[in-house]
N, C-alpha and C positions, 0 to 999 in steps of 0.2 A: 129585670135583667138576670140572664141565668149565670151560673157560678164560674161557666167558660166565658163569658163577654162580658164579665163588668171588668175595668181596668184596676188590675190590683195595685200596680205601682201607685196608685193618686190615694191610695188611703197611709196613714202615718205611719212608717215603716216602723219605730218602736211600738205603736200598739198592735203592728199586725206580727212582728215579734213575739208578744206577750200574748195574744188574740191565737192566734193558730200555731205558733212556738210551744205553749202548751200542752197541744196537746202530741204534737213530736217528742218533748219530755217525756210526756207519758208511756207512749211509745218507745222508747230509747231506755227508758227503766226496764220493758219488758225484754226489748230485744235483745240490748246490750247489757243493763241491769241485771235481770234476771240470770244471766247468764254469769254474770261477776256472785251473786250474789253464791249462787249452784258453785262457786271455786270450790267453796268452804267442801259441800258433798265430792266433787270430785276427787279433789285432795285428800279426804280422809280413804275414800276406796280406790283409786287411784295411784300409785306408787310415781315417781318422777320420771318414771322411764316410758311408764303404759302411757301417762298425760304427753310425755313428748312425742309418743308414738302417733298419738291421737292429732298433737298439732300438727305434725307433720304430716299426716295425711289431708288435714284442712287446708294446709298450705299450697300442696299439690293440686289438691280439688277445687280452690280457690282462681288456678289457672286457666280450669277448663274455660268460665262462661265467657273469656275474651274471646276464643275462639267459636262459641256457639254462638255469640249473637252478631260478633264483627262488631260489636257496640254501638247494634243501630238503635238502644233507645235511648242512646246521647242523642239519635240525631231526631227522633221523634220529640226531646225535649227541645229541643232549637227549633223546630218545623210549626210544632204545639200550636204556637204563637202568631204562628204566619196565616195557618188555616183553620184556628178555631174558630173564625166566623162562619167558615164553610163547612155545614158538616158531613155532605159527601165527600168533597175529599179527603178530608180528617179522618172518616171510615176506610176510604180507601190506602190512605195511608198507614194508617193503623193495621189495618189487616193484612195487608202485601208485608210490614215488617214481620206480624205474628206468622205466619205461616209459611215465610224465609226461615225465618230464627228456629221456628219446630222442625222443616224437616232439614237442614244444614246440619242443625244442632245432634240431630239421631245419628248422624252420620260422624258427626266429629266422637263424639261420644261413643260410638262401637270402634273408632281407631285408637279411641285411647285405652279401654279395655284392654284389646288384639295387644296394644304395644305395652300395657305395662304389665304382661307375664315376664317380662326380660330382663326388667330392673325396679319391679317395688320389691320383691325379694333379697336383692343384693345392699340395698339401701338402708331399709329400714329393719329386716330383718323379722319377715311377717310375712306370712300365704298372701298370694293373689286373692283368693278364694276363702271368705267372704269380703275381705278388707277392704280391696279394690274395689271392686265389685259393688257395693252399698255408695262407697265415697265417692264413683266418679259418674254413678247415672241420677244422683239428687243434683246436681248442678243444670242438669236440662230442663226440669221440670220449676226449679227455684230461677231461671230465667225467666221463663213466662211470666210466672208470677211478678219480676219485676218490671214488667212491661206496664203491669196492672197496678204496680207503685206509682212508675212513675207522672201515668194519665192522673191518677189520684191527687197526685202532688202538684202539679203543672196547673190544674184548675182547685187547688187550694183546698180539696175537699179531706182536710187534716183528719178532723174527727174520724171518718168512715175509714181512711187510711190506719189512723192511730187505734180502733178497736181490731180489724181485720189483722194487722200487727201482733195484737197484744193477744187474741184468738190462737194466732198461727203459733207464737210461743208457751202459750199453756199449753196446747196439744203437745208440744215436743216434750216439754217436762214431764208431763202425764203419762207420755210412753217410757223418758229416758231413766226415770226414779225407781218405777219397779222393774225394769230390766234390770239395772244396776244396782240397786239396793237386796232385791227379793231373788232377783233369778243371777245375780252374780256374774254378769254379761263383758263387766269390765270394758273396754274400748267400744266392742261392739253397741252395746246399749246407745251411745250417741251416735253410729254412725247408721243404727234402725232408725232411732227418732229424727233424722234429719231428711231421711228417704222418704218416712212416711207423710210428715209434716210437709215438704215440698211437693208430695204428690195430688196431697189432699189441697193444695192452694192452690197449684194446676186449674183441677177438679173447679174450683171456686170460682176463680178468674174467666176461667173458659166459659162458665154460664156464665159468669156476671156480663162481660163483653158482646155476649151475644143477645142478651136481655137486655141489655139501654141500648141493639142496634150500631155498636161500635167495629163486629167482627163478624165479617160477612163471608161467604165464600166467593173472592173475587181478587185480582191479583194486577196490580196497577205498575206496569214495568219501569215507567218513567221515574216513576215516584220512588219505585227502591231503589234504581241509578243513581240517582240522587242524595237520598240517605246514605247510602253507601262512600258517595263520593265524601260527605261529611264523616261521615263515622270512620272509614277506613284511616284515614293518617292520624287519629286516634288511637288505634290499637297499637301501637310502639308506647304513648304515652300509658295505656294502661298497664302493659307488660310489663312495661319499665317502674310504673306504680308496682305490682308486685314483685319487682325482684328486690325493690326498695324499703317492700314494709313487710316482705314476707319471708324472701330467699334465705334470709340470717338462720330460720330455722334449722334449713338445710345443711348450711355449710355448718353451723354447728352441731349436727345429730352427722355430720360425715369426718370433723376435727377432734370435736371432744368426744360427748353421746347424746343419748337421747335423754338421758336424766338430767343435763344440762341445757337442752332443750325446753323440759317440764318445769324449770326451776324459771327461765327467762323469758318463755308463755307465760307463766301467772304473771310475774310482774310486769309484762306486759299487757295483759289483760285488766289489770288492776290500773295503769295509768290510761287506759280509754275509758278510767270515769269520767274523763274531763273529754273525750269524745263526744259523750253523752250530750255536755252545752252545747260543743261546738255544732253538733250537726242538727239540730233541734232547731239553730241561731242559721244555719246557711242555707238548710233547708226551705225557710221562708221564706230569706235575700234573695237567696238561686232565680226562682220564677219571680219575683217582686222587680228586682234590678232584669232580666231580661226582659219584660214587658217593660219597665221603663224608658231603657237602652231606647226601644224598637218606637215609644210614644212620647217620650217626653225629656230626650236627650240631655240638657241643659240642666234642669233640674233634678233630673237624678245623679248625674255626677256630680253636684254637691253631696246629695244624700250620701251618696257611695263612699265623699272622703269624711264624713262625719260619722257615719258609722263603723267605718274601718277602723277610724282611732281610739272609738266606746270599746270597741271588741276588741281590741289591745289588750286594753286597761284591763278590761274584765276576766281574760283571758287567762296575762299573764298573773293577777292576783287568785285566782282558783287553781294555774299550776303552782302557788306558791304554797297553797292549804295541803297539795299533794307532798308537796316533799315536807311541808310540818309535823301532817302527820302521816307518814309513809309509814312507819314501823305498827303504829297502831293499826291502821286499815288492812295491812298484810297479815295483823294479828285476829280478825275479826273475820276475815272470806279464806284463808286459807290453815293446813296444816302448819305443826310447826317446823315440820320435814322442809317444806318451803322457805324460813323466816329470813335467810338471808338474798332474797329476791326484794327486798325493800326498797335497795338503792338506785330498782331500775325504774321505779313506779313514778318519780317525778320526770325523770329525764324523758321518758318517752310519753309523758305530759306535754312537755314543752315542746312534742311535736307537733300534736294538735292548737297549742297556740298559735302556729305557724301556717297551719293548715286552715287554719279558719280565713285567714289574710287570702292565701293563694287561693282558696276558692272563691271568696268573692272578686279580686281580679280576674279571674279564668273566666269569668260571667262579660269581661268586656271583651277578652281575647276571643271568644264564642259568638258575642255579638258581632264583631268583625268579620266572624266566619275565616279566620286564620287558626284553626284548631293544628294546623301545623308546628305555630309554635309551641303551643303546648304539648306535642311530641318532642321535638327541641329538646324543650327545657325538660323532661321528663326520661327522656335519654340520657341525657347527660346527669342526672339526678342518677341513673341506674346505673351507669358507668362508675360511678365516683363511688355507690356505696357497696357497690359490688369488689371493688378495687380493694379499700378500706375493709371491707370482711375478710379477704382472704389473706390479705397484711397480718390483722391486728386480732380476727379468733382463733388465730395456730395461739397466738403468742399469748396472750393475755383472755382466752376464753367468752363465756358469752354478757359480761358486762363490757366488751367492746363492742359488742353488735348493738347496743344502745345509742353508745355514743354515737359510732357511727350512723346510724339510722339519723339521729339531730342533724349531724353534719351535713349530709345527703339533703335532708328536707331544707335547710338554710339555705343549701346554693337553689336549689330548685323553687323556694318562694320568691326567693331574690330576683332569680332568673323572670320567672312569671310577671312580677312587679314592675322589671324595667320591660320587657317584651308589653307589656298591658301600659305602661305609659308610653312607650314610640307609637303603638296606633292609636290612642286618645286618650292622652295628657289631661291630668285631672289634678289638682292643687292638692298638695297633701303636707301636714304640718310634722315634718320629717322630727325637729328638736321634741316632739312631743312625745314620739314614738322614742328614741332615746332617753328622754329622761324615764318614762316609764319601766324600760329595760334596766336602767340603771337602776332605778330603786330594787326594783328586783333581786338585781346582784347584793346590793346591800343588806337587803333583809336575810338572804342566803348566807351571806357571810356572822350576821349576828347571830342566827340562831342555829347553823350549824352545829356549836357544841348540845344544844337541847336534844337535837333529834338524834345523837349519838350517842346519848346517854340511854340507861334503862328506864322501862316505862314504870311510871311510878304517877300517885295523886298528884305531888307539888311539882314535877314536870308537864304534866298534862294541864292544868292548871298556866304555869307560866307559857305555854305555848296558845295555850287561849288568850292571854294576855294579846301576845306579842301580832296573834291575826288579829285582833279585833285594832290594834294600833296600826297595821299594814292597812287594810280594809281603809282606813277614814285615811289615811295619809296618799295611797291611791287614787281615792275620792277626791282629793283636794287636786293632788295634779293632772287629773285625767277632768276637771273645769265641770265637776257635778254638779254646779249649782247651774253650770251653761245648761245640763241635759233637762235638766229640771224644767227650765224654762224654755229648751224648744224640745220637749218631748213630741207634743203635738204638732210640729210645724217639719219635723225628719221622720 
């Protein structure tokens, strides 16, 4: 049976966790890793205003692909499933999205150009010409390519996804280090290597597609109605994703500056270590639980409420290592120009803890084929924290944009949770998810004077203490010895 037709839900969801989770870590080191790791280089050549300048232009460029793709490879991932057994249509699917998405894409992408002579100037206070220019035509070509993730992904084929991954980010290093190091390119240098690396994955994709016979020249109207129809009432819920994890940039490089900007990118940056689990861990469940959903209804919704409350657990005791040692880790990846971005690295932790929950609910919202609601609830997530930024980063700067960011993502998991149990109710042991939260808070409150003290041996020392005592006492309430014994049977 080939790697599209064997039923992946019916194998043990922790071992296919650990099985092809793997090699997404590995992955997630290079993509996101590597990237945390390069803080330390940016920072030192860098100054807090150029790195703000730089986020803020990612932020921007981050906009584009909603509109080049209309997010129709959400809807090739919901489709995936329906007609991998066919693999004409599957081609035809596939190929009507890829060459909507290219030439829509060319088009959205010279409007944005035309329009942003008028205000990236006023904004951010930087020439159209190269800035622009580099930052917003690599987002065309970085969509294809994730067309070519996501077929990758959807039939499990982790490894080849995880090296082509790890590929595409040594290529960007390799360009970004001696621009920025040798030839002193400063901003520019990462916004060359993101042009060229997205160009050259294009390149890759577009033969790979066409060599295993996936991307045809042929154009199936039905089927992109279709997509469309799925994908489109999506796009508010992605928007609203970026105005929720991204927009704070903005309002803070337009309130305060852009060196406060650069200060609350790294520590943001630095608390998507814990992204690195989370999407490693959801990446698996995503296509696991929709194949189940669609095959084995019953049984996977136990799966679903058993593994929801593992990844609680695990979750929230890894944002717990972040705020233990937040001072250290901001000490080791970035300047010390930086050092006071420490206190943003757990909180925006604990968004990903959050995030891990709402995306495996949004796997049943999906199966339902009500992606509405998760426009919904993602609206209203954009509303609130959008609201919440322009209140609280006049007043109190950009370690509100933190908070608020948590806030935002709390009503918007919440939201997702109860919207994902009104279309199919799934048993969930709610006191359990509490007490875990609660010890949380606990451990936060004891060890709070440690991490705000200086770093020193017999501080660093009792803070190892104190996780290796968190760690087993998690264990115990989060029923380890239960995982133990149905590792193989969830």
């Amino acid at each position: 049976m080939s790697v599209e037709e064997r039923e992946i839900h019916k194998e043990s969801w922790f071992k296919s966790i650990f099985k092809h989770g793997k090699w997404y870590i590995l992955s997630s080191i290079f993509t996101k890793g590597v990237g945390i790791i390069l803080l330390r280089v940016y920072t030192d050549y860098l100054t807090p205003s150029e790195y703000g300048i730089l986020e803020s232009l990612r932020t921007i460029s981050a906009l584009l692909p909603i509109f080049i793709s209309l997010y129709l490879d959400a809807a090739f991932v919901r489709f995936y499933h329906d007609y991998k057994s066919d693999k004409d249509i599957l081609k035809q699917l596939f190929s009507s999205i890829y060459w909507f998405v290219l030439l829509f894409g060319t088009v959205v992408v010279f409007l944005a150009l035309f329009s942003s002579k008028f205000w990236v100037s006023d904004l951010l206070e930087i020439p159209f010409y190269p800035y622009a220019l580099l930052a917003f035509i690599a987002p065309l070509f970085m969509q294809i390519g994730q067309l070519g993730i996501v077929f990758l992904r959807q039939s499990l084929q982790a490894k080849k996804t995880s090296v082509i991954e790890v590929i595409s980010v040594l290529i960007n290093v390799a360009v970004v280090l001696p621009l920025l190091i040798v030839f002193d390119f400063g901003v520019l240098a990462k916004l060359w290597a993101n042009l060229i690396t997205a160009l050259l994955l294009f390149v890759y994709y577009t033969y790979y597609f066409i060599r295993i016979g996936l991307l045809r020249i042929t154009f199936n109207k039905k089927l992109l109605i279709t997509s469309l129809a799925y994908s489109l009432p999506l796009m508010p819920n992605i928007a609203a994703g970026w105005i929720a994890s991204l927009s704070d940039r903005l309002i803070i490089a337009k309130y305060v500056d852009t060196s406060a900007v650069g200060l609350y990118s790294v520590g943001y940056s630095l608390g998507m270590l814990l992204y690195i689990l989370q999407d490693a861990i959801t990446q698996v469940l995503g296509p696991i639980s929709m194949s189940g959903l669609i095959r084995d209804k019953s049984n996977t919704e136990k799966k679903i409420a058993a593994i929801s409350r593992y990844l609680w657990a695990f979750m929230l005791f890894s944002n717990f290592m972040l705020f233990l040692f937040s001072k250290e880790i901001l000490y080791v990846f970035s300047d010390e120009a930086y050092s006071e971005a420490y206190f943003i690295i757990p909180i925006v932790g604990f968004m990903y803890v959050l995030s891990a929950q709402y995306r495996l609910f949004s796997s049943v919202i999906s199966f339902k084929k009500k992606t509405v609601y998760i426009s919904f609830a993602a609206i209203f997530q954009a509303v609130v924290n959008l609201g919440l930024n322009f209140i609280f980063i006049p007043m109190y700067g950009y370690m509100a944009a933190a908070i608020t960011s948590v806030v935002s993502m709390l009503v918007y998991t919440l939201l997702i949770l109860f919207l994902s149990q009104r279309l199919n109710y799934i048993e969930l042991r709610y006191d359990k998810y509490l007490w875990l939260g609660t010890l949380l808070v606990g451990f936060v409150i004891i060890s709070y004077n440690f991490v705000q003290q200086d770093m020193g041996v017999i501080n660093l020392l009792l803070k190892i203490f104190i996780a290796l005592l968190a760690a087993i006492i998690f264990a115990i309430v989060a029923d380890w010895k239960f995982i133990k014994t149905k590792y193989n049977a969830i």
